[in-house]
C-alpha positions as CSV (number, residue, x, y, z in Angstrom):
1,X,0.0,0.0,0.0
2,X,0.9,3.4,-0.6
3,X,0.8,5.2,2.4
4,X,1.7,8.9,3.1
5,X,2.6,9.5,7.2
6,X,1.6,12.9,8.4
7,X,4.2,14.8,10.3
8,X,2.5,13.6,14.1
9,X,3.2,10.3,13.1
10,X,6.9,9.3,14.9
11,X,9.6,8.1,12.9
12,X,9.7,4.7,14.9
13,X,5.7,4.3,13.5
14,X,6.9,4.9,10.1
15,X,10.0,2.0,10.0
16,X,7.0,0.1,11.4
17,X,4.9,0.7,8.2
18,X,7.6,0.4,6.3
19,X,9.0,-3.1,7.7
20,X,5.4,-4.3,7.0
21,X,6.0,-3.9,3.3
22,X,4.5,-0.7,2.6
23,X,5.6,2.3,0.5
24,X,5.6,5.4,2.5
25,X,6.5,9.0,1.8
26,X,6.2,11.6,4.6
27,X,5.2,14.9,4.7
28,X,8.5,16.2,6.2
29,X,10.7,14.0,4.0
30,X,8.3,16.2,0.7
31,X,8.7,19.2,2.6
32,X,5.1,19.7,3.5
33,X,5.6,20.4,7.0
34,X,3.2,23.0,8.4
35,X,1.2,22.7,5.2
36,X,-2.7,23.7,5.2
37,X,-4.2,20.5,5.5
38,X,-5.9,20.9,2.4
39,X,-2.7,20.8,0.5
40,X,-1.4,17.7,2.6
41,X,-5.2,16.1,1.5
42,X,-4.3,17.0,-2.2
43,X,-0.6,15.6,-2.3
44,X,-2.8,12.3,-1.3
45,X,-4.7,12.2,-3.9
46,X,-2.3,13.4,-6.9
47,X,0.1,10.6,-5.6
48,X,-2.9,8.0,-4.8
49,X,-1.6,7.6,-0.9
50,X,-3.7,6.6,2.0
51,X,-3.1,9.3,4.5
52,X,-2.0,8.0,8.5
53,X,-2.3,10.9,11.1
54,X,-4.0,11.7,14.2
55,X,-5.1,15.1,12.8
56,X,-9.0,14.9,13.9
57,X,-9.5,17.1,11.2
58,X,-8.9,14.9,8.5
59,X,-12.1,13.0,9.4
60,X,-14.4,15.9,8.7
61,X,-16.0,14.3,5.6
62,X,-17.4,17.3,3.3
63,X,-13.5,18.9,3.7
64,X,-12.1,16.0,3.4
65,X,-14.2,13.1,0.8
66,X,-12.8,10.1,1.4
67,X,-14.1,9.1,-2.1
68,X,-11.6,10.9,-3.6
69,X,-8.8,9.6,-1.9
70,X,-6.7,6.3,-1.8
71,X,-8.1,6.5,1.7
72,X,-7.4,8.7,5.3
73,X,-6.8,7.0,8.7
74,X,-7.3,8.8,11.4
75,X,-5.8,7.6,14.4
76,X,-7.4,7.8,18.2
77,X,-4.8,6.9,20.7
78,X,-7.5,6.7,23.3
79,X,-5.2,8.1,26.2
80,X,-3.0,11.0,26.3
81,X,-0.1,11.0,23.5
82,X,2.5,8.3,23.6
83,X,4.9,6.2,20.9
84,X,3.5,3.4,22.4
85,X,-0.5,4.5,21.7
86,X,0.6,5.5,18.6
87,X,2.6,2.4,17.6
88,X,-0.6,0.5,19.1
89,X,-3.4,2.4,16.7
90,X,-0.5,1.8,13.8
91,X,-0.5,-2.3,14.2
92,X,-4.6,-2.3,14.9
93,X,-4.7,-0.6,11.5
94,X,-2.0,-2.7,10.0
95,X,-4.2,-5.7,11.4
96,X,-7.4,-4.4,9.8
97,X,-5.7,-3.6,6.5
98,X,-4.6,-6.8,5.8
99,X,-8.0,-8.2,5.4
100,X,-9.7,-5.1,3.4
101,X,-8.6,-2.5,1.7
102,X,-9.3,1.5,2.5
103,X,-9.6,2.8,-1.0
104,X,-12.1,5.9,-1.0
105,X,-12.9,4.9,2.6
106,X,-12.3,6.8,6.0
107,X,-10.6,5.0,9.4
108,X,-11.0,6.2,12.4
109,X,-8.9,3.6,14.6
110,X,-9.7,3.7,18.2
111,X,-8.4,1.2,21.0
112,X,-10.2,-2.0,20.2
113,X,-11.8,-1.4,17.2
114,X,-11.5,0.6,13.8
115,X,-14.8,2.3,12.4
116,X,-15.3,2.6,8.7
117,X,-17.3,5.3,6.7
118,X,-17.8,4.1,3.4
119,X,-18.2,5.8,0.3
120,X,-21.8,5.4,0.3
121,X,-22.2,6.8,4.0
122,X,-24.0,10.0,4.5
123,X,-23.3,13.5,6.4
């Protein structure tokens, strides 16, 4: 999978996407750092990468369709910010994308589970 890491996402969670076999780019490694969001949304979708970040603004759907993207994740480390949360959300996604796949979906993944608005889904 094509994966593009936001800049809140640790550089420990990213060798752990990567040693799982995926392709990922980062916003700081393509100099997006402190980008508008919309512009980190739009680099998705030119380069057809599922977007990783615990930006809760990513999941606000009318901003953000995920039908026009490879897909967004949005992660929810369900206590206050550690590598270890964030390394937890990053293997329950991992988990959960090796038995579907996101395209033009959104993932919000929480501790113990990972909800899904499709495509079809209405505001």
């Amino acid at each position: 999978m094509k994966i593009k890491a936001d800049e809140n996402i640790s550089s420990a969670g990213i060798t752990l996407l990567r040693q799982s076999g995926h392709d990922v780019a980062t916003v700081h490694e393509e100099g997006l750092s402190g980008s508008d969001d919309s512009k980190i949304f739009q680099a998705c979708v030119r380069e057809r990468r599922v977007l990783i970040t615990l930006d809760r603004d990513f999941g606000h759907v009318p901003r953000f369709p995920p039908a026009q993207s490879a897909g967004i994740v949005v992660l929810e480390l369900g206590g206050p910010e550690s590598l270890d949360l964030l390394h937890d959300r990053l293997r329950d996604f991992l988990v959960v994308a090796s038995k579907r796949t996101i395209e033009g979906e959104l993932w919000i993944v929480e501790p113990g589970r990972v909800r899904v608005r499709l495509e079809r889904d209405k505001d």
